[in-house]
ZATILUM-570912 format. One line per 5 residues: number of its first residue (from 1); for each residue x, y, z of N, C-alpha, C. Coordinates in Angstrom, 2 decimals. Layout:
<recs>
NUM) X Y Z X Y Z X Y Z  ...
</recs>
This chain:
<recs>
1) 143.31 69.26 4.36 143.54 67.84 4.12 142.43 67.03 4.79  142.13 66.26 4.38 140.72 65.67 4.54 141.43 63.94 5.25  140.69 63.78 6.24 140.66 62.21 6.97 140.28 61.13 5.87  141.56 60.39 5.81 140.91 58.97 5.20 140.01 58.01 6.29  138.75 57.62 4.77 137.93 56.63 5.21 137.79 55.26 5.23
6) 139.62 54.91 5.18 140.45 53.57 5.28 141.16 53.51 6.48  140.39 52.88 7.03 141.17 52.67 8.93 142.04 51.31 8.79  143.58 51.48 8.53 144.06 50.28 8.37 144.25 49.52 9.48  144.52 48.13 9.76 144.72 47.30 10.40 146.31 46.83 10.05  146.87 46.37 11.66 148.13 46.66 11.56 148.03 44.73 11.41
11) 148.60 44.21 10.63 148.75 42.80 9.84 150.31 42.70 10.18  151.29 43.38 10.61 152.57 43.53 10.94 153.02 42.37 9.72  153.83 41.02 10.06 154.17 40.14 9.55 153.08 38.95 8.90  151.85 38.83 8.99 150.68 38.08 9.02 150.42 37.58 7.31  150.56 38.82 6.28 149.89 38.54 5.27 150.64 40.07 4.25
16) 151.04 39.66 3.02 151.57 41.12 2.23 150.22 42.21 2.85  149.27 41.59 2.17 148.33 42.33 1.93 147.79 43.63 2.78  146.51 44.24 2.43 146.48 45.54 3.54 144.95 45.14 4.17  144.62 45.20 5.17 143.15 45.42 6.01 142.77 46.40 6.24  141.27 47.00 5.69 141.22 48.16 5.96 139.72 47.57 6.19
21) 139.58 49.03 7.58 138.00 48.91 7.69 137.12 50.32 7.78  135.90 50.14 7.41 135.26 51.91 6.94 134.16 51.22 7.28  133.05 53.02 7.86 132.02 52.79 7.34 130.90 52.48 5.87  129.88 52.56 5.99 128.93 52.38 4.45 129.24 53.23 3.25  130.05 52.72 2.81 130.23 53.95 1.50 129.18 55.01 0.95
26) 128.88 55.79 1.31 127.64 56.66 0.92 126.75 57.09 1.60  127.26 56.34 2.80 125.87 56.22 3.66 126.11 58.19 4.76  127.53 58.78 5.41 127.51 59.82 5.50 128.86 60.34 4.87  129.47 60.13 4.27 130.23 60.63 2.99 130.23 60.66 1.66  130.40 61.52 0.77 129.75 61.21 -0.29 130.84 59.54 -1.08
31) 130.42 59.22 -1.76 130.49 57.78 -2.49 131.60 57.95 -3.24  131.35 59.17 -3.95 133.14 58.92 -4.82 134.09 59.04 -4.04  134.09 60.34 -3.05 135.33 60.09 -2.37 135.70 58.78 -1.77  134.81 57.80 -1.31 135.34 56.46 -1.01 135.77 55.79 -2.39  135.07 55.90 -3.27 135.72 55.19 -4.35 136.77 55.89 -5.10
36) 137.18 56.89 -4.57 138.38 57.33 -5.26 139.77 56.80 -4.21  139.25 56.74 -2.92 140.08 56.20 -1.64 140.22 54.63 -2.08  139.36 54.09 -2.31 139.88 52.96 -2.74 140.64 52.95 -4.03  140.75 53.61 -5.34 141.38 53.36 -5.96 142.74 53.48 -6.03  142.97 54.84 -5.06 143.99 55.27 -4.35 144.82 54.22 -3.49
41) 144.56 53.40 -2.40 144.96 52.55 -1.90 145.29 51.14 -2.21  144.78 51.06 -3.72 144.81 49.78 -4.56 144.13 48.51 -4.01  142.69 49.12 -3.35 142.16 47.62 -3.13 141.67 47.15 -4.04  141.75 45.32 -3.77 141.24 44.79 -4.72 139.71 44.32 -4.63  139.39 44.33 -3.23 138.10 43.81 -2.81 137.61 44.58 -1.83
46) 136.00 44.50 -1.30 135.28 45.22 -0.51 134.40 44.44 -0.16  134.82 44.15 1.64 133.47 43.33 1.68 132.49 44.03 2.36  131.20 43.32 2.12 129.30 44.66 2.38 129.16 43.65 3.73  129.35 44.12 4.76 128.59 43.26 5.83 127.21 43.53 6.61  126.77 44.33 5.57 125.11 45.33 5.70 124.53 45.42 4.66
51) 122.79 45.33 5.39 122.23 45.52 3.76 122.36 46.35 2.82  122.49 46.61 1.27 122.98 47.68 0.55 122.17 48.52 0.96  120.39 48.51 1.31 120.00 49.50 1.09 119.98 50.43 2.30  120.63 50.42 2.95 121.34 51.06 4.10 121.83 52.77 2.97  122.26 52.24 1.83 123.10 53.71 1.36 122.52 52.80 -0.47
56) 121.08 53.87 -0.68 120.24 53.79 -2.01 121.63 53.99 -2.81  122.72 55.07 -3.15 123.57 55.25 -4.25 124.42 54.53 -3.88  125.24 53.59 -3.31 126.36 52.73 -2.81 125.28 51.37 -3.63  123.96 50.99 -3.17 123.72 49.80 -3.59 123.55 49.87 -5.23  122.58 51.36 -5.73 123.08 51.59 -7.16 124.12 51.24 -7.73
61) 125.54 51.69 -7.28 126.63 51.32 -8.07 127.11 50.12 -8.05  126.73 49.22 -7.07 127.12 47.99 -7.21 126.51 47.39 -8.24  124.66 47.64 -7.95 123.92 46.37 -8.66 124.40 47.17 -10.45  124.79 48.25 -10.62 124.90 48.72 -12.05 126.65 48.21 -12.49  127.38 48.10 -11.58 128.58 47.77 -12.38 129.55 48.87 -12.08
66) 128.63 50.19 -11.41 130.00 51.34 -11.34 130.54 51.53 -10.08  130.55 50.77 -9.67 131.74 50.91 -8.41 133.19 50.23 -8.89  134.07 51.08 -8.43 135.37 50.67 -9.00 136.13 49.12 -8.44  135.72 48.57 -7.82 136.14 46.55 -6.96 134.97 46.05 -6.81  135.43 44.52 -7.29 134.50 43.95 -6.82 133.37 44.10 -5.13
71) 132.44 43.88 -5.22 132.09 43.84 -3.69 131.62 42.16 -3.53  132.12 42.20 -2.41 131.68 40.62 -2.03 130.47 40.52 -0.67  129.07 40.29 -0.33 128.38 40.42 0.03 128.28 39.82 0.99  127.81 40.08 2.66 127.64 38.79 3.54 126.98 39.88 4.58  125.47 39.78 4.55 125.37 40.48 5.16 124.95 39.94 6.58
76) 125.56 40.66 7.90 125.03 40.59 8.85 123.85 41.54 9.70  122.78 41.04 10.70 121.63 41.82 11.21 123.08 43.15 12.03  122.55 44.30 11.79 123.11 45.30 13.16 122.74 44.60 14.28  124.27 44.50 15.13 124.29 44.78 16.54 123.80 42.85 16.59  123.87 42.03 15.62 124.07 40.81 15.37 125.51 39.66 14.94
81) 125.22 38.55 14.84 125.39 37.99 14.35 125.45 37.15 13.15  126.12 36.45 12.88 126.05 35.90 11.46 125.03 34.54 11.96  124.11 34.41 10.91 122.75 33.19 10.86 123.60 32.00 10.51  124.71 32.09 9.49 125.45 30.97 8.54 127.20 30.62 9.17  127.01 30.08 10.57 128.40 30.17 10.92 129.44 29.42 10.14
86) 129.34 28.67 9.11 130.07 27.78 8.51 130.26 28.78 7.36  129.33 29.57 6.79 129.59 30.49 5.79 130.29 31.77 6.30  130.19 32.17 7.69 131.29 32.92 8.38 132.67 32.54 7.80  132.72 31.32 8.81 134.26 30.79 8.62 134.78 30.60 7.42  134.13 30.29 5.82 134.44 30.05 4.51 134.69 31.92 4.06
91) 133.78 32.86 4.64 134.35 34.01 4.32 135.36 34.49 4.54  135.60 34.49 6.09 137.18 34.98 6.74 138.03 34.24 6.09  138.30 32.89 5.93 139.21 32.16 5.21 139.47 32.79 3.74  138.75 32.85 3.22 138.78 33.35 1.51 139.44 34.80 1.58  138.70 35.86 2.75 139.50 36.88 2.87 141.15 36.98 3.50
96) 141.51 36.07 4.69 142.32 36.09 4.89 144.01 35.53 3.78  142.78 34.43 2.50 143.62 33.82 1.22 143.79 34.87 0.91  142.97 35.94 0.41 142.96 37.39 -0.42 144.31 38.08 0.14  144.52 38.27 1.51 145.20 39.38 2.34 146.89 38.07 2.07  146.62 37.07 2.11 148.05 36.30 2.18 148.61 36.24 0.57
101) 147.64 36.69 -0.44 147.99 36.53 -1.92 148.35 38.19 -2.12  148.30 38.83 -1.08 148.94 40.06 -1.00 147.69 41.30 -1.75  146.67 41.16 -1.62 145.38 41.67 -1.97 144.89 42.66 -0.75  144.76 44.10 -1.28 144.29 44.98 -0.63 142.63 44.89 0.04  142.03 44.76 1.15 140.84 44.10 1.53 140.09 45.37 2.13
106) 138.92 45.76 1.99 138.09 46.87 2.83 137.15 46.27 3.48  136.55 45.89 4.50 135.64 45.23 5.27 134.77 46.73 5.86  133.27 46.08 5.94 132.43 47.52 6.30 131.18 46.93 6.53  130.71 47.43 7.59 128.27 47.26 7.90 128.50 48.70 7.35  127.32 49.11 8.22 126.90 50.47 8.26 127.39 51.30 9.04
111) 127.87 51.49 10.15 128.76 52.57 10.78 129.85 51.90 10.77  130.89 50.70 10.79 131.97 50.19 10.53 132.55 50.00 11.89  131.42 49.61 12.48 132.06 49.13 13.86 131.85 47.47 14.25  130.83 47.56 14.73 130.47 45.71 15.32 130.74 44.67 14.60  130.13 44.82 13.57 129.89 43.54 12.29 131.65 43.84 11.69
116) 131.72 44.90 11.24 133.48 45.17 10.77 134.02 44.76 11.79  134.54 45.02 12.83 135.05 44.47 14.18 135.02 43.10 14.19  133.83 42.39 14.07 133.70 40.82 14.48 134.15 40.08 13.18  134.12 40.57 12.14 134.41 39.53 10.65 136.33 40.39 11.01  136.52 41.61 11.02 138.14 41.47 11.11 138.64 40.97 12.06
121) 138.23 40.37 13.45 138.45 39.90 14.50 138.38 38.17 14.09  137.52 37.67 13.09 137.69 36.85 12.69 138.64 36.23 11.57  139.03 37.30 11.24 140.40 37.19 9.72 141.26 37.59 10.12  141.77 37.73 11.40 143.28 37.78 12.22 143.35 36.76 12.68  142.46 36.09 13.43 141.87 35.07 14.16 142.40 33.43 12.92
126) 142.17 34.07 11.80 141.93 32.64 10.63 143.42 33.28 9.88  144.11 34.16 10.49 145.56 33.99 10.10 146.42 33.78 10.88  146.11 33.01 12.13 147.03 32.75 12.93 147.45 33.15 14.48  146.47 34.41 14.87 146.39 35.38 15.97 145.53 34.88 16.98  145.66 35.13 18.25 144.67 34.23 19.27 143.72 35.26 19.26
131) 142.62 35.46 20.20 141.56 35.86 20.12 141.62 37.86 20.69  142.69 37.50 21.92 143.19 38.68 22.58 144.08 39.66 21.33  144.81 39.49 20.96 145.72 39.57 19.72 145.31 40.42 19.04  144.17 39.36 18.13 143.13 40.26 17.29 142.34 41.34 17.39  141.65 41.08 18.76 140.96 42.04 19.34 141.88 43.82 19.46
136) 143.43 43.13 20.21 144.46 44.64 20.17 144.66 45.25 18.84  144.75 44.75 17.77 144.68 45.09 16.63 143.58 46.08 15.78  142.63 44.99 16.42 141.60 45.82 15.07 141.28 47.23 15.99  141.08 47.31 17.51 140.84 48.42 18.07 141.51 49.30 17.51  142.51 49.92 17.39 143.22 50.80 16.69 142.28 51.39 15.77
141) 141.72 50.69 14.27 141.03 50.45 13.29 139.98 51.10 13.32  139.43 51.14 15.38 137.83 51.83 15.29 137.11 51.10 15.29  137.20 49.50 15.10 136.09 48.90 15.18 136.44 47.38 16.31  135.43 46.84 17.20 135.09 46.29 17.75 133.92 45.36 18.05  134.09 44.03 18.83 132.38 43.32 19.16 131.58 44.36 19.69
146) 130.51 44.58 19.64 129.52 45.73 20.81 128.69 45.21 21.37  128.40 43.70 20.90 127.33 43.31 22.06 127.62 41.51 22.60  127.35 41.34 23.66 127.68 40.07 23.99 127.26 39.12 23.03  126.18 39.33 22.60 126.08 37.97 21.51 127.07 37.83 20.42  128.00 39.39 19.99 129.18 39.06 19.28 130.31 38.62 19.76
151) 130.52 38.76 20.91 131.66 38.56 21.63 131.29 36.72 21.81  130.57 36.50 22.21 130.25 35.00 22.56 130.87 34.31 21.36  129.74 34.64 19.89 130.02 34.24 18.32 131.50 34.42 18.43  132.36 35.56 18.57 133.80 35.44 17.77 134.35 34.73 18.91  134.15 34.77 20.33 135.04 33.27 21.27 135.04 31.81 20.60
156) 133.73 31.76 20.57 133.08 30.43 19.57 134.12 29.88 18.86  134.24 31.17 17.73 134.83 31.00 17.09 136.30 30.96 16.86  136.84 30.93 17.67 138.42 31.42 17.76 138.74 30.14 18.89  137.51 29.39 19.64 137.25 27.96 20.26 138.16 26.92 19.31  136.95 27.39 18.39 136.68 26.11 17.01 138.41 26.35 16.28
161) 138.97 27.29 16.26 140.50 27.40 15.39 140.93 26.50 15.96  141.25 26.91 17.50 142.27 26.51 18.47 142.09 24.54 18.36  141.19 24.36 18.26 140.56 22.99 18.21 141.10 22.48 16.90  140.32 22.65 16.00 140.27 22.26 14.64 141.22 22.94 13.70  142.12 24.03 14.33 143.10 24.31 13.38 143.04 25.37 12.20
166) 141.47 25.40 11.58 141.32 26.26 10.86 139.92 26.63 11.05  139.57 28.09 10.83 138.12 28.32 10.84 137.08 27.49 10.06
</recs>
């Protein structure tokens, strides 16, 4: 029996929907088995938080049409931050709409840690969870901030909720 490459996130009461986070599809497993894992788990979306060409046959199937979900693109630098913090916050929001309309979600960089960690740390965060909260959660998942400049960005950001109410 083979390990799934869907690390769910426990959403308890938060949203129907499911959170899942993985590494690069292709990048050290082969590609169908993730896309057969996703079809299996009924997601509806996948978000790329790394450049495609991180994994040449993962960015193939997107730019051709054969990957089985949409992918929705936002990429962040490794071991960075997001350049577009207002386009941060419009992403987590849209994903966290996705996860509350009861929509299966895969979030992923390239090893499926930092950048996955800090955007799902931010879509617990933009459903209602304080900053500590989120953080207990997604650990489980495998993924986490790894460097202070992310940790700073998702305080920032979880500042700006507490303030303004919404990301």
């Amino acid at each position: 029996m083979r390990v799934s490459l869907l690390r769910p996130v426990d959403l308890e009461s938060l949203a129907p929907g499911r959170l899942f986070l993985s590494a690069m599809p292709g990048r050290t497993q082969p590609l169908a088995w993730f896309a057969e894992e996703l079809v299996h788990a009924g997601v509806h979306q996948v978000v790329c938080l790394a450049d495609l060409a991180v994994s040449p046959e993962y960015a193939h199937a997107v730019a051709t049409g054969a990957f089985p979900v949409p992918v929705r693109r936002f990429p962040i630098p490794d071991f960075g931050v997001p350049a577009d913090e207002a386009g941060f916050a419009s992403l987590v929001r849209e994903i966290a709409g996705w996860l509350r309309a009861g929509q299966h979600v895969v979030l992923h960089c390239g090893a499926g840690i930092g950048r996955t960690g800090l955007t799902a740390i931010g879509v617990l965060i933009a459903l209602g969870l304080s900053l500590a909260e989120a953080e207990r959660r997604v650990a489980p998942a495998g993924s986490r901030v790894e460097t202070p400049r992310q940790w700073e960005f998702v305080r920032r950001f979880a500042e700006r909720v507490d303030i303004e109410g919404s990301p």
